[in-house]
N, C-alpha and C positions, 0 to 999 in steps of 0.2 A: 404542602412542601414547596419552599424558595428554591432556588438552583442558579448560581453563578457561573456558567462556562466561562473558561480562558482559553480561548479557540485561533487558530490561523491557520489557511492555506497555501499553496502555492501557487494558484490563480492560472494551471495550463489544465485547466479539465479535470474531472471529477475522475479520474483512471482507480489511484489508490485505492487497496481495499481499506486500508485505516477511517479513509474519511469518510466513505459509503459507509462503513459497519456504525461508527458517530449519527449520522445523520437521520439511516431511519432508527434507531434505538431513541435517539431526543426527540425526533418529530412526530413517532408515534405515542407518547409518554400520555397518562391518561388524565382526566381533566381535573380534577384536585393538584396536579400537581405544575407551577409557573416557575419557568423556564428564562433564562434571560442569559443569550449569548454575546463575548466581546468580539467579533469577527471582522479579520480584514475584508478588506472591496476590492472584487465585488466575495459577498459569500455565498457558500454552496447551499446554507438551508435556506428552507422554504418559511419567508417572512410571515404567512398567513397561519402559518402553525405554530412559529413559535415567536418568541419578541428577541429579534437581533438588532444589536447596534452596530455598525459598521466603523473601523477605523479606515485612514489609509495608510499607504509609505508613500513616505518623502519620493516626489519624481527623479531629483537627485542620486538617491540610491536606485532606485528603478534604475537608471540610466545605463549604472553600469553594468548591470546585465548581458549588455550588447560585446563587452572587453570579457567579462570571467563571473559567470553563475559560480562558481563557489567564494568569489570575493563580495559578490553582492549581496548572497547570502548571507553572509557572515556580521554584513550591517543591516539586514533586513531585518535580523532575530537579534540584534543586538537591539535595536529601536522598539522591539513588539515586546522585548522582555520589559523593560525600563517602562513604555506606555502601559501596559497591564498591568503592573506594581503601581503606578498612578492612579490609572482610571476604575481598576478592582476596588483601591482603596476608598475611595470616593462612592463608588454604587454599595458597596457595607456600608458608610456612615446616614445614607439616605435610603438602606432597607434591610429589611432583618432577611441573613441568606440561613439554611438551614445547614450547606455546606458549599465549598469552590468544586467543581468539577473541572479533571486535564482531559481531554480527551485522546490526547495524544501524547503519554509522558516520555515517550521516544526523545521528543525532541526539548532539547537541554533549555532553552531558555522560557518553555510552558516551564517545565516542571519546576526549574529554579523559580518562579513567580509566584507556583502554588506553594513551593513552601514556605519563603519569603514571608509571605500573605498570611500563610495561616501562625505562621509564629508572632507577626506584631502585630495583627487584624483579631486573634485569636478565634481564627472562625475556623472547625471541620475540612478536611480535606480528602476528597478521593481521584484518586488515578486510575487512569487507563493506559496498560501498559502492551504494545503490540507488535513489539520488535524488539530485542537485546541483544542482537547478535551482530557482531560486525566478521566483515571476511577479513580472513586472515586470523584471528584471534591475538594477533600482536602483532608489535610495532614493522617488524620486519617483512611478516605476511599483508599486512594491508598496505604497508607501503609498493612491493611487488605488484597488487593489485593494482593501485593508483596509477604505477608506470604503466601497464597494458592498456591502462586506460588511454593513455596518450602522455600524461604529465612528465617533466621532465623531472630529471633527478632532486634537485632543491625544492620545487614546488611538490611532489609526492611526498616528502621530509616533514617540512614544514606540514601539509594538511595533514597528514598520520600523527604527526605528534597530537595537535590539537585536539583531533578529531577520536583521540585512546584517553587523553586526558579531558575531554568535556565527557566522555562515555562512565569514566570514574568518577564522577560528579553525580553524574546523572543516579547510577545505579546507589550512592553512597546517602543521594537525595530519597529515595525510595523509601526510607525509614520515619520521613516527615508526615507520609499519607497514613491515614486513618483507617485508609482500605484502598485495597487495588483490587480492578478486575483484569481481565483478560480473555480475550475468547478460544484460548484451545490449553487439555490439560497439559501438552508437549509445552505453551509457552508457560504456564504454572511451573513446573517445573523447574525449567531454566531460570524466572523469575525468582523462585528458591534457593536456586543453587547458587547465582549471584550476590545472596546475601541479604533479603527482603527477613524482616524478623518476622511478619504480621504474617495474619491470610492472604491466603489470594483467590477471590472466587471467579471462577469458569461460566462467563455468560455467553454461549455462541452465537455464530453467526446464524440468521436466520434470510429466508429464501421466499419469495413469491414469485412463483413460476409466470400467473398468469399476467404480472408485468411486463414480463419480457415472450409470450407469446406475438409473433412476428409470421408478417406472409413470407413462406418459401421463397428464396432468391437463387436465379440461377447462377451458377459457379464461377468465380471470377479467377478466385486466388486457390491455390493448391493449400496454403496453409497462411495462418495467421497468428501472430505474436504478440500478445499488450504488454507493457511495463516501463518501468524507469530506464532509461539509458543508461546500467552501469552495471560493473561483474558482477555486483550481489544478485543479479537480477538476470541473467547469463546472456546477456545480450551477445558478448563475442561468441561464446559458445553456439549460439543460434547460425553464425557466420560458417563455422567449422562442422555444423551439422550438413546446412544448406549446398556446399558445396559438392557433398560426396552424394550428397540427393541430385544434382542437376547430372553428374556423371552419370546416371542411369537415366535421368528425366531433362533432356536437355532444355525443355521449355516451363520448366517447374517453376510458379512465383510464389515468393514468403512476402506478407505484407507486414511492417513491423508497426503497431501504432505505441507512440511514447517519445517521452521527449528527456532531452540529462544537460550536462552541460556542452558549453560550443567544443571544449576538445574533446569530449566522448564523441559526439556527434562526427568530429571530422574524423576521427581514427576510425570509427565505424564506417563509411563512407570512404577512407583509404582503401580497408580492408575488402569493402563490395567492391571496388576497382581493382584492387592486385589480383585477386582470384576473380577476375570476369565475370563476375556476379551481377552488371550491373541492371541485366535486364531479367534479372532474375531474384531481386530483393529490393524489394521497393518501399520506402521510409514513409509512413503518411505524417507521420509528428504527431502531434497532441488532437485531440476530432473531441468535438460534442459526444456525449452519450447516444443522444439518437443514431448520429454519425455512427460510431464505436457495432454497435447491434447489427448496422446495418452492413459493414465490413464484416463483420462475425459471421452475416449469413451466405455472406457472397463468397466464406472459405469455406473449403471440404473439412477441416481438422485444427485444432490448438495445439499449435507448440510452445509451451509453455517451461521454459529451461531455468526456471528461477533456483538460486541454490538455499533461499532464506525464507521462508513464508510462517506467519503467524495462523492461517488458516488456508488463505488460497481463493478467493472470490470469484475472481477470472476464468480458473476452469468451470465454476458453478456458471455463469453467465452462459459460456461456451456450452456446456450440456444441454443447458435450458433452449440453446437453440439447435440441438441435434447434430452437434457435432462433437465426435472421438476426441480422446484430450492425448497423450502424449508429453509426461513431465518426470521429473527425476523424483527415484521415489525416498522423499521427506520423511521424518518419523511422523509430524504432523497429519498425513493423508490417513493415516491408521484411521484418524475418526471423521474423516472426511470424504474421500473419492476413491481411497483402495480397492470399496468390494464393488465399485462399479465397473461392470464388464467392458465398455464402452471406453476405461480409462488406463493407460497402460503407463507405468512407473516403471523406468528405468536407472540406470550406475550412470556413470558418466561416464560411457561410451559412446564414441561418435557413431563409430561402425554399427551399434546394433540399433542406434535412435535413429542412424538414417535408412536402416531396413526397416523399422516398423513405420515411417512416415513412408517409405513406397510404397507400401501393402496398405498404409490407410488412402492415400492419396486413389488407386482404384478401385479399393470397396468402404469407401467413407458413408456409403446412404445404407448400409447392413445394420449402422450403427444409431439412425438417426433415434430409431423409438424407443433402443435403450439406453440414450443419452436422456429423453425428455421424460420418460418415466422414474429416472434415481433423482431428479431434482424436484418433482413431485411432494416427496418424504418431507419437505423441509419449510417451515413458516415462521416467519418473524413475532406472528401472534403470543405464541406460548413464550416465545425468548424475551420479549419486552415485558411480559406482564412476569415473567422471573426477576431480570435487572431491576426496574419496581419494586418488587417486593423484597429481595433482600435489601435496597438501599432503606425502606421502610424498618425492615427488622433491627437495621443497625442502629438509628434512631430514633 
């Protein structure tokens, strides 16, 4: 079996669970079957496993990054849509693919390529679908959002609109693939309900504990937070948690590791400054993976306030190192982290998140060996050799 990925990152560190959940699914893929990804530089797989070609972006575009991550964006993915319609089309004429792989059809100018591609290339096409949701659920709400973000009235306008109208694209795109998977039945579902005609089959996330076995570190941080810098991912809410936590604990530090754009970042950093937080929330930005584990270990507990998750990695990481999780309880968690004792789901209540992060903050080690034994249960083996096989069944 051939295999054409249309791939790209974000090049601040492997955080996302999207691109970890990609990476070992295709690098573990069994040996009958060759692999060949388009990835921007630098990429996140592992070259000795699979055959990646690298492109880059214009230093140009890079540049502006430094002025507005959502402008740079915007010609980052305008450039990698157009070069992957190019350069796809050229690796079809010089090899027989069996089908394109998205790995990420989240993001509108993958998916616009793959089906681009597979309508005047006439080649198969499957997606990977791992997020549909946006906050807000319309124009009004995610604009609201965007202002809390920091953005000022015309620039929150302007991105909302685009950003509801590339979304109905996107979802309207969805009808072009031959197949989509997904890794949780919550995001099946929603994928349905959006309007997908086909199947959608459920291949989960899968778990190797003895990866992320790590020597005991002593305690640095009271708590620790990964993700994106933005309300889907409740970064302010982490602000408004922490606060009513230092009221009891006046020495209490939250480590946030992740990075968004420069005015999420500065509005973040207002906000540790208005409420006196600032010795009390500490921003590490974007870290290695090694790095990442190693902050993990050095906290008593995960606060994890994301309001959107396709599955939730993060807290599995977190467990696997013996630490209590603390997140808003998702429909998603039902097949995930619910029945672990060790993991407590709450409303979006500040008042009761920040009682249970006080009471985990002084008995967080009661918790370590039922954190390390629920992640146990979980291996990438059986989940890879499932994806495999139904991509086989289909053709």
């Amino acid at each position: 079996m051939n295999i054409l990925v249309l791939s790209w990152n974000p090049g601040i560190g492997l955080n996302a669970g999207g691109f970890r959940y990609n990476k070992e699914l295709l690098e573990r893929k069994p040996k009958n079957v060759s692999i060949d990804i388009l990835d921007v530089y630098p990429t996140y797989f592992n070259k000795k496993k699979i055959n990646v070609f690298e492109y880059k972006i214009p230093g140009f575009i890079l540049g502006i990054k430094k002025f507005s991550l959502v402008f740079e964006r915007f010609l980052e993915w305008s450039y990698v849509f157009f070069y992957l319609l190019f350069k796809a089309s050229k690796f079809i004429k010089s090899k027989k693919y069996d089908f394109i792989y998205v790995p990420y059809g989240e993001l509108f100018f993958l998916s616009f390529s793959g089906s681009l591609i597979k309508i005047f290339q006439k080649v198969r096409y499957i997606n990977c679908i791992l997020n549909v949701s946006v906050i807000g659920d319309n124009f009004t709400g995610y604009t609201n959002e965007l202002k809390k973000m920091g953005y000022n009235f015309f620039t929150a306008n302007i991105v909302s609109f685009f950003h509801l109208v590339l979304r109905w694209f996107i979802l309207k795109s969805l009808n072009f693939a031959d197949f989509i998977f997904t890794c949780s039945n919550d995001l099946k579902s929603k994928i349905n309900h959006v309007g997908f005609n086909g199947d959608v089959n459920v291949v989960p996330v899968g778990f190797e504990v003895d990866k992320y076995l790590v020597i005991p570190k002593k305690k640095v941080y009271d708590a620790v937070s990964i993700g994106r810098f933005s309300s889907e991912k409740g970064i302010f809410d982490l602000i408004d948690v922490w606060r009513l936590v230092v009221k009891n604990k006046k020495d209490a530090k939250l480590l946030i590791i992740g990075a968004g754009d420069k005015m999420v970042v500065s509005q973040l950093k207002k906000l540790i400054s208005d409420f006196g937080l600032t010795g009390n929330v500490l921003l590490a930005g974007s870290v290695s993976e090694s790095k990442k584990f190693d902050y993990i270990c050095k906290s008593k507990l995960l606060l994890f306030l994301s309001h959107i998750e396709g599955w939730g990695i993060v807290p599995f990481e977190a467990l696997a190192c013996g630490l209590p999780v603390v997140a808003y309880d998702l429909s998603v968690y039902k097949e995930t982290i619910k029945h672990c004792s060790s993991v407590f789901l709450l409303g979006r209540n500040f008042s009761l998140i920040s009682k249970r992060v006080i009471n985990l903050i002084d008995n967080y080690s009661n918790y370590i060996n039922l954190s390390k034994n629920f992640v146990k249960d979980f291996s990438w083996k059986p989940v890879v050799k499932d994806f495999f096989n139904k991509i086989n069944s289909l053709f």
